[in-house]
C-alpha positions in Angstrom: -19.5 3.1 -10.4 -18.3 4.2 -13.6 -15.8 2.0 -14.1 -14.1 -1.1 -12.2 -11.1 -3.1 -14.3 -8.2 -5.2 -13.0 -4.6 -4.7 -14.5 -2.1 -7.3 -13.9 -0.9 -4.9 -11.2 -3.9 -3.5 -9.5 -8.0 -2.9 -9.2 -9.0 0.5 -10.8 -12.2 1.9 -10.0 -13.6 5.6 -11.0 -16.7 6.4 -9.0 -18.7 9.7 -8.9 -19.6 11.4 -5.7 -21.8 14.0 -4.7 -18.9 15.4 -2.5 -15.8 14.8 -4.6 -17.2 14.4 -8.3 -14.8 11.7 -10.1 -12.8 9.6 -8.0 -10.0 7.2 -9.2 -9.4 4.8 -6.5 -6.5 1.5 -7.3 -6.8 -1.2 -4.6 -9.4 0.0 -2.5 -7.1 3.6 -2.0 -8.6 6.7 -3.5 -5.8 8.2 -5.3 -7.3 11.6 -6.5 -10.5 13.3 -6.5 -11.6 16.1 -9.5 -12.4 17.8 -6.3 -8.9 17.8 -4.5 -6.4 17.0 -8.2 -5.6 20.4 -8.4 -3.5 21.1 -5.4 -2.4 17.3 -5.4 -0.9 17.9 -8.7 0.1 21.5 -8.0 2.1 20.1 -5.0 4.1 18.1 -7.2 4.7 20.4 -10.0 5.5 23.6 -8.1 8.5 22.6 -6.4 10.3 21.4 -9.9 8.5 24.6 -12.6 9.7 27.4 -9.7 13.6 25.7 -9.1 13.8 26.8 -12.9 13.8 30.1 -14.1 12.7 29.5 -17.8 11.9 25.8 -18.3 11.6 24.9 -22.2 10.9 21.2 -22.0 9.0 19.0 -19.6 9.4 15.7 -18.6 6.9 13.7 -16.7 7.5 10.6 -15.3 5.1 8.0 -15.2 2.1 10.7 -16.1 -0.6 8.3 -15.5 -3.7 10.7 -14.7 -2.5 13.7 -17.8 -3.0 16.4 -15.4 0.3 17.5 -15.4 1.1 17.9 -18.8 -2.0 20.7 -18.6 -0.4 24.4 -19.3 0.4 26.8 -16.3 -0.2 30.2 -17.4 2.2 31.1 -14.6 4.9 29.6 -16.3 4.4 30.2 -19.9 7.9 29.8 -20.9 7.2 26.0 -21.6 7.0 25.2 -24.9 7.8 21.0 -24.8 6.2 18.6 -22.6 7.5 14.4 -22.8 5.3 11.8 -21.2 
């Protein structure tokens, strides 16, 4: 365990595995993995950066795990990123 906390809204613990490496997991659910958070993130982001053809500015909602904010070289037209 590398880390167990309660917030007034949830348990969070990080664990490492031999399988999965880091895993977040908030009341008792694993959330994401540094195994799997690519395509989990990927499958959020996709949809929104392709409907665009030359997004400028970002804004991410909630943004809780940071991943998303990380640069796409696919879509280098994004220059401004809000959390």
């Amino acid at each position: 365990m590398l880390h167990r906390g309660q917030s007034k809204f949830q348990t969070v613990e990080v664990v490492n595995t031999k399988a999965f490496g880091s895993l977040l997991i908030t009341d008792g659910l694993m959330q994401s993995s540094e195994a799997d958070e690519y395509v989990y993130h990927q499958s959020l982001v996709h949809p929104a950066m392709t409907a665009h053809p030359a997004p400028k500015k970002v804004f991410i909602a909630g943004g809780g795990e940071v991943r998303l904010s990380k640069p796409d070289p696919k879509k280098a037209s994004k220059r401004n990123c809000s959390l």
